[in-house]
Backbone as a printed PyTorch tensor [residue, N CA C, xyz], in Angstrom:
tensor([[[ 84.7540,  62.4680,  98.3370],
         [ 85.5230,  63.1400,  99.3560],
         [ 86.6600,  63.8920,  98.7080]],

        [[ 86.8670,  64.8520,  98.9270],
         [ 87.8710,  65.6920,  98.9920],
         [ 88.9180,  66.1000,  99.6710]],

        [[ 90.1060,  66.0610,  98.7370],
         [ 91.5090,  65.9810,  99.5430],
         [ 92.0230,  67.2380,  99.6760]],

        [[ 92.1670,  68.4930, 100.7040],
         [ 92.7220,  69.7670, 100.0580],
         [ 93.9320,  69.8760, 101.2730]],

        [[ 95.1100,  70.8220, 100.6520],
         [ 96.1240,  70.5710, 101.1690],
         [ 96.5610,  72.3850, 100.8660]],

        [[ 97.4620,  73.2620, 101.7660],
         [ 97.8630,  74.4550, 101.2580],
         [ 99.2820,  74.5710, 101.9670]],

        [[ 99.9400,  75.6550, 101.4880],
         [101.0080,  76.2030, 102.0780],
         [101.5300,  77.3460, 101.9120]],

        [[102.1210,  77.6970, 103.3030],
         [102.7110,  78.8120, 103.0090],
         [103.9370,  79.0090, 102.1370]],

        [[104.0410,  80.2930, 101.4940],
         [105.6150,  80.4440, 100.5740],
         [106.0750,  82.0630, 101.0890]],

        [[106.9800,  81.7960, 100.5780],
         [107.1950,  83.5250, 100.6680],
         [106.4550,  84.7160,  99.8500]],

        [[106.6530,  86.1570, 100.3040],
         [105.7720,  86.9300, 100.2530],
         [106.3580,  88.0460,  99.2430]],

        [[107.5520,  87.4460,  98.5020],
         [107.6920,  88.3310,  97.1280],
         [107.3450,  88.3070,  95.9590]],

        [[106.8710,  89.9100,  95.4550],
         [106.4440,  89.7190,  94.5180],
         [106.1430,  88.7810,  93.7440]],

        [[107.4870,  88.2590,  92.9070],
         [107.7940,  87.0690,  92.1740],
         [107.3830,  85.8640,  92.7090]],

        [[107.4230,  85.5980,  93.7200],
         [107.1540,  84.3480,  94.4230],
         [105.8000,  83.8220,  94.0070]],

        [[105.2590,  82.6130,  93.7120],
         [104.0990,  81.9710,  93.3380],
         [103.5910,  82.3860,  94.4100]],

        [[102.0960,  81.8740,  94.4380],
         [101.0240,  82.2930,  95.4830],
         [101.4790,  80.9020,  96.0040]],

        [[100.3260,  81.0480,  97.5640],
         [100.6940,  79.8590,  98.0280],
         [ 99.2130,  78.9090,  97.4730]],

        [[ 99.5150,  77.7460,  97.5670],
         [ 98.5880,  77.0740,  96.6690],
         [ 97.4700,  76.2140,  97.9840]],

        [[ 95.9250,  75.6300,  97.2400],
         [ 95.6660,  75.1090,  98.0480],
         [ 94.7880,  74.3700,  96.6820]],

        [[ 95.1340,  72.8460,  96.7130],
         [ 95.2170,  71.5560,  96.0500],
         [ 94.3820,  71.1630,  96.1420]],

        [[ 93.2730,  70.6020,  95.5400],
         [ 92.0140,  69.3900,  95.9960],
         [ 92.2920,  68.1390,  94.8060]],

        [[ 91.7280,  67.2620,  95.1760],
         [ 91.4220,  65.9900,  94.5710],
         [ 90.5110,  65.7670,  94.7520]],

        [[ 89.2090,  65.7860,  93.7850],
         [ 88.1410,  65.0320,  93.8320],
         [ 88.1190,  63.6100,  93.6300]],

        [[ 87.6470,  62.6840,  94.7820],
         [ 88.1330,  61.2770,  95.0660],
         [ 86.6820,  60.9800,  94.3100]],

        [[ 86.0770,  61.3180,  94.0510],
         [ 84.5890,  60.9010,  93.3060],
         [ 84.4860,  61.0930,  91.6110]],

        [[ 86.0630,  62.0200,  91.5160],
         [ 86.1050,  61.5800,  90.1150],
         [ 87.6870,  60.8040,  89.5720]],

        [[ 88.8740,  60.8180,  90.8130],
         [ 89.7420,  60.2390,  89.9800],
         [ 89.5580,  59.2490,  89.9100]],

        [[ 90.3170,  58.6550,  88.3920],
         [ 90.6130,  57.5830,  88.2820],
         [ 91.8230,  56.7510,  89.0590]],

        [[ 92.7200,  57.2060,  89.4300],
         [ 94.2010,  56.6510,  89.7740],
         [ 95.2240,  56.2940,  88.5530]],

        [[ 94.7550,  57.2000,  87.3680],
         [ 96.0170,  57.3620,  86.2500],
         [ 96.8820,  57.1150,  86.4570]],

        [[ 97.5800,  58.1840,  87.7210],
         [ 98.8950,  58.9450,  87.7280],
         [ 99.2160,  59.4840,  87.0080]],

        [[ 98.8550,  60.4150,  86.1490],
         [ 99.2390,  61.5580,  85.0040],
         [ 99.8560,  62.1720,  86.1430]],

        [[ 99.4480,  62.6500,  87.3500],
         [ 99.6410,  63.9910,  88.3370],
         [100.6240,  63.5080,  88.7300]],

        [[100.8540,  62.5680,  89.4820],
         [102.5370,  62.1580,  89.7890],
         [103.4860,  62.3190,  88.7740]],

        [[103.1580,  62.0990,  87.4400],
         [104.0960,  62.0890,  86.5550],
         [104.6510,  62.9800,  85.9590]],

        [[103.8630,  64.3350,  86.4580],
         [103.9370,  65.1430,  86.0060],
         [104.3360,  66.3140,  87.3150]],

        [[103.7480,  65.8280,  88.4760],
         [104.3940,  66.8590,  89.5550],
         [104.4510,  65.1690,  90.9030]],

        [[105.2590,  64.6470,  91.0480],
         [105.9240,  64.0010,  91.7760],
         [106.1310,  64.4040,  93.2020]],

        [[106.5540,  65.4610,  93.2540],
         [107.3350,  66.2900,  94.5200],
         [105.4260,  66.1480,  95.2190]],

        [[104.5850,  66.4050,  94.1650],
         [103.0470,  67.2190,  95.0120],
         [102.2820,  65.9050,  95.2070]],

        [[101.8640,  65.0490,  94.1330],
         [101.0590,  63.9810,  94.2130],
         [101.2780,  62.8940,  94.5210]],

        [[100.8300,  61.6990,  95.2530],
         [100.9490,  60.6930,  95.3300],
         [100.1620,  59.6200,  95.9280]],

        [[100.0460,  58.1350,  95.6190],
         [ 98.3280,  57.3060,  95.7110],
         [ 98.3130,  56.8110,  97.1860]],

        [[ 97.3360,  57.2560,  97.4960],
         [ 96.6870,  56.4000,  98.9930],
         [ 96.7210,  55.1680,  98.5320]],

        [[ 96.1370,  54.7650,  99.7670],
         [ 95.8040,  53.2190,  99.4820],
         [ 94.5330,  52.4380,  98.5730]],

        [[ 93.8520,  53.6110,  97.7970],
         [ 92.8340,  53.2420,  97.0820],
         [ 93.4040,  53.6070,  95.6110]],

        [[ 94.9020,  53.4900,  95.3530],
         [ 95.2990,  54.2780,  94.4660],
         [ 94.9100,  55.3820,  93.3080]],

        [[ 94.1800,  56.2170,  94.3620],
         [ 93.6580,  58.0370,  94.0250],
         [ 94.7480,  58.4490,  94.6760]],

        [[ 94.7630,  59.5420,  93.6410],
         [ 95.8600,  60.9500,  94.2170],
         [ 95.3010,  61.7380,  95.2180]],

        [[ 96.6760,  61.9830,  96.1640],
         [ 96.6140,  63.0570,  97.2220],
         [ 97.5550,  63.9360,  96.9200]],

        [[ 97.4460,  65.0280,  97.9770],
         [ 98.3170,  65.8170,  97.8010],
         [ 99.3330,  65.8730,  98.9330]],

        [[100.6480,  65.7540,  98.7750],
         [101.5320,  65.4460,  99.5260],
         [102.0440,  66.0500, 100.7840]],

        [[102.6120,  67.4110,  99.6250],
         [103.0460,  68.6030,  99.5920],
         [102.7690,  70.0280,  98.1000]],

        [[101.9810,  70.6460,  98.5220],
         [102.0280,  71.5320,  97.7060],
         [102.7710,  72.0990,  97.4610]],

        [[104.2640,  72.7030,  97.7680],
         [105.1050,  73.0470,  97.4730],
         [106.2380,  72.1110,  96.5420]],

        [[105.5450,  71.0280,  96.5920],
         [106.8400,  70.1560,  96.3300],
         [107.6270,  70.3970,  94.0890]],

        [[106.6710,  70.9940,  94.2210],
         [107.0570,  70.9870,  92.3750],
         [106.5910,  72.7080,  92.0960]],

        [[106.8590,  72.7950,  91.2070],
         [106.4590,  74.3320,  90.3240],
         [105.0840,  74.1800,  90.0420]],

        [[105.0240,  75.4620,  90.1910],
         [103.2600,  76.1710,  90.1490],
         [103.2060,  75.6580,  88.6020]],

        [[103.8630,  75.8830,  87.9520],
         [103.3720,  75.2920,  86.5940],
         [103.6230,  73.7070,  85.8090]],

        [[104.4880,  73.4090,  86.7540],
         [104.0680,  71.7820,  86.5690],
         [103.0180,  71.2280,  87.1980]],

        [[102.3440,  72.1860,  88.5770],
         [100.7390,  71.3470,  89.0150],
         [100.3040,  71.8150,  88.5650]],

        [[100.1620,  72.7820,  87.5820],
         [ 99.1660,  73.3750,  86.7590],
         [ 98.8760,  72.2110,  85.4320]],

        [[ 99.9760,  72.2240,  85.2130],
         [100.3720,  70.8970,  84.1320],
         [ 99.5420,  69.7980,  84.5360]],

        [[ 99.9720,  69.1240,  85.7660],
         [ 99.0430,  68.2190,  86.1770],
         [ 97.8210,  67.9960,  85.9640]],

        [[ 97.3650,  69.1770,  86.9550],
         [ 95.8420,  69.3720,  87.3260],
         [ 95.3820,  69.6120,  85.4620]],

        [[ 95.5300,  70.2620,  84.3770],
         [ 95.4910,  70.0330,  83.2330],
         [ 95.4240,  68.5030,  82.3550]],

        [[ 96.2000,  67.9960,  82.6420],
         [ 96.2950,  66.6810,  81.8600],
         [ 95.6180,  65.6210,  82.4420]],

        [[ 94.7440,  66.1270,  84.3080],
         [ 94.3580,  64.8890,  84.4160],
         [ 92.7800,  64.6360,  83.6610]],

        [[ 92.9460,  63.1680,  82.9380],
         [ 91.3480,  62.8390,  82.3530],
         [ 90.1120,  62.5800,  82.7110]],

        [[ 90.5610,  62.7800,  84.3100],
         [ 88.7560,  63.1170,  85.1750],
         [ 88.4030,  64.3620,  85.3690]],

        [[ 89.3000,  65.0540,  85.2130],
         [ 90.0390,  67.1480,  85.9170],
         [ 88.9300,  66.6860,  87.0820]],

        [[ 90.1190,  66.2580,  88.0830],
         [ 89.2180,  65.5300,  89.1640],
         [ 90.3730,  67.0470,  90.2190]],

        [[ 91.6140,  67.4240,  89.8560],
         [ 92.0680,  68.5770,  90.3410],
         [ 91.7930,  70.3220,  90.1740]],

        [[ 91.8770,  70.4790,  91.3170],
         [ 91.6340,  71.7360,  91.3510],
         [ 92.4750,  72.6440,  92.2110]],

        [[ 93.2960,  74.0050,  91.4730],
         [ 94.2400,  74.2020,  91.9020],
         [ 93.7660,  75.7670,  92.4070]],

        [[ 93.8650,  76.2450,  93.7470],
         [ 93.5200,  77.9500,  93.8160],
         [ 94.6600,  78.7130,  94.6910]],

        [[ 94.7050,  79.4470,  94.9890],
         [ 95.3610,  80.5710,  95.4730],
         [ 95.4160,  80.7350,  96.6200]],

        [[ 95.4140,  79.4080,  97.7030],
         [ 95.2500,  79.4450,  99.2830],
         [ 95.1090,  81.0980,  99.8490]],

        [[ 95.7570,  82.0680, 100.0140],
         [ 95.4410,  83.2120,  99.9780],
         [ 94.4150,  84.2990,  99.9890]],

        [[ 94.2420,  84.3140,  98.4960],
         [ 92.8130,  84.7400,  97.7160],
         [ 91.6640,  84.1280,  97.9450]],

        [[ 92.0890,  82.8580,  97.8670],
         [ 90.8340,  81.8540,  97.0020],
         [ 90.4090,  81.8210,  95.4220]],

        [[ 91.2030,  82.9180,  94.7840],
         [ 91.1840,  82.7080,  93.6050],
         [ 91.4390,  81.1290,  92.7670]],

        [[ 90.5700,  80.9460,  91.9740],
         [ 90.6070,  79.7100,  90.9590],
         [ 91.8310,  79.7230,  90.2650]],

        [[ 92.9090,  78.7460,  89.8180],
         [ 94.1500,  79.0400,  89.0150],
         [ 93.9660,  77.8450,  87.9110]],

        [[ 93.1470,  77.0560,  88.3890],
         [ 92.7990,  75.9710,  87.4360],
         [ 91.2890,  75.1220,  88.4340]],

        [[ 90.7180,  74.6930,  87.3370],
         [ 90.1950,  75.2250,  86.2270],
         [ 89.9310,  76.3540,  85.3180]]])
């Protein structure tokens, strides 16, 4: 099962896209690399697998960070918007 979560941000230039988060619950482990690394975004249900909280809650490049370091790459990060892929 899959956890996906998005949000809106603002619409300048500079401004990150708005993001839309998944967790594949069929591959995490419940590390917590992703909390540890974006806190504000991730955090464990009751099967201690990551969800997504709030997508806004940390920098586009600390869930990038995340979704990177986790050892199932059970995350997947895109471009709520687009639908563009941003990670993998």
């Amino acid at each position: 099962m899959k956890d996906a979560s998005s949000a809106a941000r603002g619409s300048a230039p500079d401004d990150p896209p708005p993001l839309a988060i998944q967790v594949d619950h069929m591959r995490c482990a419940g590390n917590a690399m992703c909390l540890a690394l974006a806190p504000g975004v991730f955090a464990h249900n009751h099967w201690r697998q990551s969800e997504v909280v709030d997508p806004e809650g940390d920098a586009l490049e600390d869930v990038l960070e995340a979704a990177g370091n986790c050892p199932t790459s059970a995350i997947t990060v895109s471009d709520a918007s687009t639908g563009e892929v941003l990670f993998p």
